[in-house]
C-alpha positions, 0 to 999 in steps of 0.5 A: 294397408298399415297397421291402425290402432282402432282400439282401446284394446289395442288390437292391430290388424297384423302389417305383414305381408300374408295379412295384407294379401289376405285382406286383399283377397277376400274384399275382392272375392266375397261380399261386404257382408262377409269382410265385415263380419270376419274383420269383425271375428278377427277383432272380437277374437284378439280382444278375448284372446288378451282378457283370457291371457292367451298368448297367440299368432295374431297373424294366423289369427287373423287369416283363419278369421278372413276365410272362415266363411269364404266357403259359403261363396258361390265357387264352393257351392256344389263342392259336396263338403262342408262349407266350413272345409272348403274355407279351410282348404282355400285357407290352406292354399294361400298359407301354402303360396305364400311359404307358411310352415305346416304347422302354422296351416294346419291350426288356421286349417282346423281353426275354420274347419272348427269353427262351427263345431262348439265345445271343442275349440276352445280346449286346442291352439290359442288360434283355434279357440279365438276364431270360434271365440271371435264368431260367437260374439259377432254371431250369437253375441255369447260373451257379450259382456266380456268385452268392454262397451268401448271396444266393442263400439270401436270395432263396429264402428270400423265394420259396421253390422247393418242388418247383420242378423237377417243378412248373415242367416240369408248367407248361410242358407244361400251357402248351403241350399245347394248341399243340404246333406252337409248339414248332418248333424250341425249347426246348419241344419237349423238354418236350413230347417228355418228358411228352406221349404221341404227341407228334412234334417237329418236323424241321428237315431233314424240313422242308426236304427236304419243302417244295414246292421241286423242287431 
């Protein structure tokens, strides 16, 4: 795979050989869906990054952006953890495979492992904030306004959302039915609250007036 201008932008998918494994890797292991959608972050990401002036890696960028959701895969399905840390440690080992510093792991690590976790990322590394960046424009569409109409269209021109709205929440309520205690306290809860019968949130306060402490 080369680098491709696709953009008014110009945002390129980085030519480097981690970038082009990467790809590799998650359009053999996950659905159309989820490659779509994380090219998509990737773009949407790089593109907020530039309008806000933020100087960033766009190849840890885009990793972090390719595996944000490979832990809603079927492998990491009965892992007990977050689906959003069982993306991050996969992240974490194809960084590692492929001879990336520590400190280069440990932001694409807490880039996905954040990504869910709204009002904290956008205050660390450039590549944390613009992953979740990136996942809440193609998902909420917050910002939505902020990327000129052009690039926009030139990016879902390149992935297509066909259904995206419907499709991504199966995903996610696929991704987690099986562990719903990880959804304690976040976002995912309402997902599950939505499409899974029976389903009972967690209470924070229930938590804490039931804990074993007499007072």
């Amino acid at each position: 795979m080369t680098s491709v201008r696709v953009l008014a932008g110009d945002v390129v998918v980085p030519d480097t050989k981690v970038a082009r494994e990467a790809t590799e890797l998650i359009r053999d292991t996950t659905s159309e869906l989820i490659y779509h959608h994380s090219r998509r972050v990737y773009f949407f990401g790089a593109l907020q990054g530039r309008s806000r002036g933020l100087s960033f890696d766009p190849e840890l960028l885009y990793v972090g952006a390719m595996f944000h959701d490979v832990g809603l895969g079927e492998g990491a399905r009965h892992s007990g953890r977050r689906f959003e840390v069982d993306g991050a440690d996969e992240a974490k080992r194809f960084l590692r495979g492929h001879g990336v510093p520590e400190d280069s792991v440990r932001r694409v690590w807490t880039a996905i492992a954040l990504h869910t976790t709204p009002g904290i990322p956008e205050f660390m590394e450039p590549e944390v904030a613009l992953v979740t960046a990136g996942v809440e424009y193609d998902v909420l569409g917050l910002g939505y306004d902020d990327i000129p109409e052009a690039d926009r269209a030139a990016v879902v021109a390149l992935h297509p959302r066909p259904d995206f709205k419907r499709r991504i929440l199966d995903a996610f309520t696929e991704g987690i039915r099986p562990k719903p205690e990880t959804t304690f306290g976040n976002v995912k809860a309402d997902v599950l609250e939505a499409y899974v019968p029976g389903f009972e949130r967690g209470d924070f306060v229930r938590t804490i007036l039931d804990s074993p402490w007499a007072e």
